[in-house]
N, C-alpha and C positions, 0 to 999 in steps of 0.2 A: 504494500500500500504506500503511496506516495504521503509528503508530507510536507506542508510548508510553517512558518511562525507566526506565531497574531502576536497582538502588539505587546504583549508579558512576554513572547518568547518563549512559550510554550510550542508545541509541535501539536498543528493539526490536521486529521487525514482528508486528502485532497482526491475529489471526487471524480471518478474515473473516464474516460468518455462513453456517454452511453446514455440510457432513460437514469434521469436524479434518481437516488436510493437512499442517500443520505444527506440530509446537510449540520453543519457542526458546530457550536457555537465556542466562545473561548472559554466553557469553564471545563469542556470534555477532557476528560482524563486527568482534573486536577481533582483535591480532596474535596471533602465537605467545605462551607465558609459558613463556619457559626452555629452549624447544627441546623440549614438548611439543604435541605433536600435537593439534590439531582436529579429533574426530570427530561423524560424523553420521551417526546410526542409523538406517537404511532399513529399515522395515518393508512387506510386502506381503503378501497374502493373500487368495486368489481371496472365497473366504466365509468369515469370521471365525468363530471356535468356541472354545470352551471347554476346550483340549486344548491335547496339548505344543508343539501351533505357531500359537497365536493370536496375536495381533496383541501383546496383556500380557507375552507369554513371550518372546516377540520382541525387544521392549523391553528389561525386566529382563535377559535374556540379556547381549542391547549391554550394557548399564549397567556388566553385570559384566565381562565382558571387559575394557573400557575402561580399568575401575579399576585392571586387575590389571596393564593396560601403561603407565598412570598418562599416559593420555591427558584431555583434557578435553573432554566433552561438551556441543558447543555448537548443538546440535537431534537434534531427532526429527523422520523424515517419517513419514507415515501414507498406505499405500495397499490399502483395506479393497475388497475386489470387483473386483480388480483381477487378470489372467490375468496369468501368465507369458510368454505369448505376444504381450502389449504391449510395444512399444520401450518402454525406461526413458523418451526422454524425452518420450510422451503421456500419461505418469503425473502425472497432480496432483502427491503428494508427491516422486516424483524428479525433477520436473521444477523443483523449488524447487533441489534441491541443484546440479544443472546447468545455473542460472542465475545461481549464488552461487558458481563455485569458488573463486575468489577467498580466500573463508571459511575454503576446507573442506581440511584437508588429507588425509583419510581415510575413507572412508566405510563403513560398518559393517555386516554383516549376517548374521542367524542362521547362513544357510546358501546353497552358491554360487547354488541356484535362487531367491534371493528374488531377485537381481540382475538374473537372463535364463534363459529354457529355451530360449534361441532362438541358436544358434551365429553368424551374423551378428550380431544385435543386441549381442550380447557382445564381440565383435569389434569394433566401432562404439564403445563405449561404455568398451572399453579406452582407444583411440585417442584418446576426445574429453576421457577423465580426463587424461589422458598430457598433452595439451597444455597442460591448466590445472594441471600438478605435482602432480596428487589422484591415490589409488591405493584400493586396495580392499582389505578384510578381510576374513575371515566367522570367526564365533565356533566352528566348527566345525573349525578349519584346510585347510582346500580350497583356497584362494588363495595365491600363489605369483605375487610379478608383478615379483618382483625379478630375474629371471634368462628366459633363451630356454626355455632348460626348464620352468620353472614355469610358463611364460604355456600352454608346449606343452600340458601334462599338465592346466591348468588348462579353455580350452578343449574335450579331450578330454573336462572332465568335464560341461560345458556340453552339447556335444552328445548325452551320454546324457541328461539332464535334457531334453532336446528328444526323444528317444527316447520317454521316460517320459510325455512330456505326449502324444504324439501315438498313443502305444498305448493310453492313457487317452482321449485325445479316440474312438477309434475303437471301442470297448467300450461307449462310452456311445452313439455315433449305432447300433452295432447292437442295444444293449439298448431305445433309445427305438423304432427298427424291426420289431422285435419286440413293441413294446406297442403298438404302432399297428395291425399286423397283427390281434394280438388283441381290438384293440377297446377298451383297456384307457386309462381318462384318464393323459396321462402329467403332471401336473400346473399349478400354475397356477389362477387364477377361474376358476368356471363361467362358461358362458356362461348370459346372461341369458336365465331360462325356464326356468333347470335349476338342480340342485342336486348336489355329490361325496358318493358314499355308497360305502361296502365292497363289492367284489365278492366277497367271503367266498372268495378265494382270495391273501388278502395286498394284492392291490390297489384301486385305484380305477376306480369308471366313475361315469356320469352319470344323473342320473334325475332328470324331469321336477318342477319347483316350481312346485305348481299356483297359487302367487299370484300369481307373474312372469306365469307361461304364462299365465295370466287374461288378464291385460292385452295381453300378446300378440296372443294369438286374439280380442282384439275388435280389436286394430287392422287387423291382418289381414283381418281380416272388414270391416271399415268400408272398407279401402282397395281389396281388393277390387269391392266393389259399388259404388265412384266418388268414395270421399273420398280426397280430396288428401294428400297424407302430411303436407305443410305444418299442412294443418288439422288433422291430427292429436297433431301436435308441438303446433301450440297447444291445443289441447283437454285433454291432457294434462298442459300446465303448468297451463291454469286450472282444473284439477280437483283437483290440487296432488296427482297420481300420485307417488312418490317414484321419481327417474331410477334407471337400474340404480348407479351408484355410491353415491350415498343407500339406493337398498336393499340392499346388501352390508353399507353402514357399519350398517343397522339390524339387519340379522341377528346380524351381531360385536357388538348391545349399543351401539354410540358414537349412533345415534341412535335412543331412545326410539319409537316410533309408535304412535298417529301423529306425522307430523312433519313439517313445510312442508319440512325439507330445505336443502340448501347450496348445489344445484348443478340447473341444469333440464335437460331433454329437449333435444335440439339435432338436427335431419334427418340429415346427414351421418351421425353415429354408427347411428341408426335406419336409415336406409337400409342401411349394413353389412351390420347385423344380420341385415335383412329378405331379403338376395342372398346369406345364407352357404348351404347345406346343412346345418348343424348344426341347423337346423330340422326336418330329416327324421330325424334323432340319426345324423349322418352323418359321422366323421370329416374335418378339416378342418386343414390348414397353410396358411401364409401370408396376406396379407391384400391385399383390393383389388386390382390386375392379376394380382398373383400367387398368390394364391389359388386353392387346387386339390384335391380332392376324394384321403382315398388310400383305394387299392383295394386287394382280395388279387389271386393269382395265376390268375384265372378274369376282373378287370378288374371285378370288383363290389366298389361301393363300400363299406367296412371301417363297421361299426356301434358306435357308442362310447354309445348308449342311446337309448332310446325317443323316436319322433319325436312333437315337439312340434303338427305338423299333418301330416295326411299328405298324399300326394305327389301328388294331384288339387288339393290345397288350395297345396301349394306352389308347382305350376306357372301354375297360373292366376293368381297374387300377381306372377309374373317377367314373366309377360304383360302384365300393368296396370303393374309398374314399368318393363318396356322399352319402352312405349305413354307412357309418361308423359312431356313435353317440358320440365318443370320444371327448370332448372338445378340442382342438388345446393347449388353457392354463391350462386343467389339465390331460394330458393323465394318462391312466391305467401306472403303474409301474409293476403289477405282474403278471406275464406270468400264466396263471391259466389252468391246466393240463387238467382239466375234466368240464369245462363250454360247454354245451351242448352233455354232458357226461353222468354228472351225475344228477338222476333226484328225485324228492319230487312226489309219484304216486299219492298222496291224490290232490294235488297245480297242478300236470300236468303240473308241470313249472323245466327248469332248476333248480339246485341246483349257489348260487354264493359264489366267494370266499372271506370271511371276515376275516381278521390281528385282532386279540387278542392276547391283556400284561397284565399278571397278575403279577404285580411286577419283577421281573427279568426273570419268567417266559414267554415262549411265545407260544402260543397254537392258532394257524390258523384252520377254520371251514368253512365247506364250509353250508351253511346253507337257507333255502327254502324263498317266500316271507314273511309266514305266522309266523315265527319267529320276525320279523320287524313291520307287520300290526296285531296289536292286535284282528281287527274284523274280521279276517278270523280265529283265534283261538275261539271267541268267540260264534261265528255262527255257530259253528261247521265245518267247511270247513276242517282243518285239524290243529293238535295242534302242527304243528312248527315240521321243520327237522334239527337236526344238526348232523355235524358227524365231526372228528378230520379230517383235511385234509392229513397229512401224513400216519395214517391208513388208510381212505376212497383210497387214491391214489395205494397205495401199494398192496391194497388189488385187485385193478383193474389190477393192471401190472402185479400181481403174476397169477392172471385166463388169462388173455391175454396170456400168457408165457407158460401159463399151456394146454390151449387149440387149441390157434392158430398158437400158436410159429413153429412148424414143415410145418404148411402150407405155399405151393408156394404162394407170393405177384402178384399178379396184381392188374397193375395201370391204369386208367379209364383215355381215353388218346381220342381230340379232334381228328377226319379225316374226308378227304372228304370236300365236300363242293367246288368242281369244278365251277368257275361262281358265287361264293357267293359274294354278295357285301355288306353285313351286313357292313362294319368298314366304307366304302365310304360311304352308304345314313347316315351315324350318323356322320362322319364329315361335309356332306352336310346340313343336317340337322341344326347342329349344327352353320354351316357358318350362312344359313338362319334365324337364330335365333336369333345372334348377328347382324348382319346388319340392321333388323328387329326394335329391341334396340337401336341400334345407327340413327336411322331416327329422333328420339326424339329432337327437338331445333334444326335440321337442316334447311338452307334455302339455295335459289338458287342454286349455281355452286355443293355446296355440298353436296344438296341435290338430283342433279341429277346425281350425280357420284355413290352413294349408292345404288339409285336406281336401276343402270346400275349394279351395280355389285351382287345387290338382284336378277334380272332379269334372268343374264347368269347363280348364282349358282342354282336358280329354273328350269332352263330349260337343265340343266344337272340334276337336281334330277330326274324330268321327263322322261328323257331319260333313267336312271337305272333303274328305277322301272318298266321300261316298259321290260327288258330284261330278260327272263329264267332264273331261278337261282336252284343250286340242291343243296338241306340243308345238312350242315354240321351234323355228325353224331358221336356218342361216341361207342367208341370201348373199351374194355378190354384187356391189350395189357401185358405178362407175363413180368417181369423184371429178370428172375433169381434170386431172392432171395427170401430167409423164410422172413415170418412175425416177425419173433425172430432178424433177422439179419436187418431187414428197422428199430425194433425199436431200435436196437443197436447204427446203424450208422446213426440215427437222431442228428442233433448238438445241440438241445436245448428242451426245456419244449414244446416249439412253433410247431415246427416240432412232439412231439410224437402226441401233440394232433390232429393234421390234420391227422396224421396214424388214433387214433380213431375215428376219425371221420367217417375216411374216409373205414374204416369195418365194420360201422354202430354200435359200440357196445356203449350198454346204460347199467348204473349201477341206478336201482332204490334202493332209502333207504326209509328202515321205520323209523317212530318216534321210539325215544327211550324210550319214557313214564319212564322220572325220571331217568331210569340209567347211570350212568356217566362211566359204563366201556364199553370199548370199545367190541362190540360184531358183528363178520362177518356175523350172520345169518340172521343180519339187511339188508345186501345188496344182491341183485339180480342183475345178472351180465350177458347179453344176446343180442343179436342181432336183428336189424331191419331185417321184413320180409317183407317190400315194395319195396327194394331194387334188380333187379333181380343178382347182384352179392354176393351181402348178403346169397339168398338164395340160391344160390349154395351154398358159402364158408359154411354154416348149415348144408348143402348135405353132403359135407364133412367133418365136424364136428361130423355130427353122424354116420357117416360112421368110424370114428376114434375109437370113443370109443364104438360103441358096440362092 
């Protein structure tokens, strides 16, 4: 603890950077004067206001008391957001005075609830003044600790103050119950994609901000169709998107936009985001394991506003991200052009792409398994493929450009599907799943509400499955543009490669047995023929050049 001199030259402890917790007057840590008493005014206060029990009134109250016992004031604690329902000593400020008794002969406080609402704690906190010869006050006269009776009568009044808070605490989980039931934001940030707007009945709900949601719904859509969330994270910082926290602070005015921002895109938070339900504008408590959808009393899940994508678009997004092997703490960094591109014919495996430093040099390779597993070289399986990635790549774009470049794009586009309710039996599904789960250490009342609500969402599953449904079907639908012109106006590494993908073209390499120059006659560069739009666009690939 830091320290400076008041004007006797005494030493007093200097208050650290952060929320006040103490402040010190010049008689702390000296003796008695005269058989005046050492007090220290404990202030506490779940949320600070501007009213007859703020933190100020609190204060000035002590001050006066003090004077009128012709005590000497030698600190003030400060414990601002602070329950009652906390032991005094994991309190910042009380926890200063019951590391100092020594100091303190008396400790001060508006009224008996700033001390404890909590009948043990109080009890505890008697005990532990007691042994350091500190006793308690309150400006109010409540405390009595000079006698069996007083301590009696004083406790008793503790315990109603624990009363008070827990009939409080229970008013408030049923009112927030009831606002969840209705749909109703019970406060707090929007979630990102949304915005709080009046539901013209005194409260608040949620309603979609179409300039988050923008951003959103492309990534969405990006990660969807095969892009990496990683690559998205970085796309978005190099685009200089501003993160949801930047865009809060630019909404409130603190940052101008546009605005490069304080703070970037990070996976972890985005992934969150992307596995909530509040995407479907679907009520939502807890976060990460514990995060869990609330329903009404029919087991459907409680709507708090308009969904962001709907629920064909949301389930399909869980699928790609439960499909996805990326560690959350160590995503992929490098957007890799030709992964399930380019292939090793021997391995009949992708080629991947591997970061090589040769001293100041840097030589990137995209390279087979059997380069890595010595016993696939050994066995003869095949002796390792490697190839320069910047010429393997180039060499790919220059035959794409060369051959496909003039052909008309079409794009392989969902329709149909009149009566489909594939997205509803998978959130039904999905309802019955968790409810299923959550039966686990339930009993009585609670247990037969889950059940009730297990019940209705299986006899609506029931019901759908039992209705006609005509399957959705894929079309090939022309875009107006060349192949040359979609890989032009791709915005990243991410987007060419779902073009190749999505033409079906595969670049097979052979080993280079020892040569280290770089040689094109190694790669074979040609198209899937399982594909029925594949073998059109061959149709007319060899219709070109003969």
């Amino acid at each position: 603890m830091h320290t400076e001199r008041d004007r006797g030259g005494s030493l007093l402890p200097v208050q650290q950077p952060g929320p006040l917790v103490a402040k010190y007057e010049a008689g702390w840590g000296k003796p008695q004067v005269a058989g005046r008493l050492r007090a220290v005014i404990a202030c506490r206060l779940s949320r600070d206001a501007d009213d007859s029990t703020s933190i100020a009134t609190q204060e000035a109250d002590g001050r006066d008391f003090c004077r009128l016992r012709g005590w000497d004031v030698v600190a003030v604690t400060y414990d601002v957001g602070v329950s009652g329902a906390t032991r005094p000593e994991d309190r910042p400020g009380f926890g200063v005075i019951l590391g100092n008794l020594p100091f303190v002969d008396v400790v001060v406080g508006r009224s008996l609830d700033r001390f404890s609402r909590n009948t043990s704690h109080f009890a505890t906190l008697v005990e532990t003044l007691d042994k350091g010869g500190t006793t308690l006050a309150d400006v109010n006269g409540q405390v009595d600790l000079t006698s069996a009776y007083g301590r009696f009568v004083t406790t008793i009044m503790v315990a109603f103050a624990q009363m008070e808070r827990e009939v409080i605490q229970s008013r408030i989980l049923r009112s927030r119950a009831e606002l969840r039931r209705a749909g109703r934001w019970l406060g707090g940030a929007a979630p990102y994609g949304y915005r709080i707007v009046p539901d013209g009945l005194g409260g608040k709900r949620l309603e979609v901000d179409e300039t988050s949601a923008a951003v959103l719904r492309k990534v969405i859509a990006r990660v969807t169709s095969g892009v990496t969330l990683s690559q998205e994270v970085d796309r978005l910082n190099r685009e200089g998107v501003l993160s949801p926290l930047d865009y809060r602070k630019a909404l409130r005015g603190d940052l101008p936009p546009p605005s490069p921002g304080y703070s970037e895109w990070t996976y972890s938070p985005l992934h969150e985001h992307l596995r909530s339900d509040v995407l479907r504008g679907v009520r939502v408590v807890g976060k990460r394991k514990d995060r869990r959808i609330v329903r009404d009393a029919s087991g459907a899940p409680v709507r708090v506003g308009p969904a962001l994508i709907d629920d064909a678009a949301f389930f399909a997004l869980q699928k790609v991200l439960d499909a996805a092997s990326v560690d959350p703490q160590r995503p992929r960094r490098k957007a890799t052009l030709l992964l399930h591109v380019a292939w090793c014919p021997n391995c009949d495996e992708t080629l991947y792409y591997n970061s090589r430093q040769y001293g100041e040099t840097r030589r990137d390779v995209y390279a087979c398994r059997a380069v890595r597993e010595k016993r696939l070289r050994d066995d003869g399986t095949c002796p390792g493929v490697t190839a320069t990635a910047k010429n393997l790549e180039a060499h790919v774009e220059e035959w794409l450009l060369t051959n496909l470049g003039p052909i008309p794009f079409r794009e392989r586009v969902l329709v149909g599907g009149a009566g489909d309710r594939t997205a509803t039996l998978e959130e039904l599904n999905a309802d019955i799943e968790e409810l299923a789960a959550s039966l686990v250490g339930l009993r009585g009342a609670a247990k037969e509400a889950v059940l009730k609500q297990l019940e209705a969402r299986q006899e609506t599953l029931d019901e759908l499955q039992a209705e006609p449904v005509e399957p959705e079907r894929w079309e090939w639908v022309p875009t107006g543009k060349t192949v040359a012109q979609m890989w032009e106006d791709a915005e990243d590494v991410a987007e060419r490669r779902l073009l190749l993908l999505s033409l079906g073209i595969r670049a097979d390499v052979k080993p280079a047995y020892g040569s280290r120059k770089w040689d094109p006659e190694r790669v074979t560069v040609g198209r899937h023929e399982d594909d029925p739009e594949a073998a059109r666009l061959a149709e007319i690939l060899e219709e070109e050049l003969s």
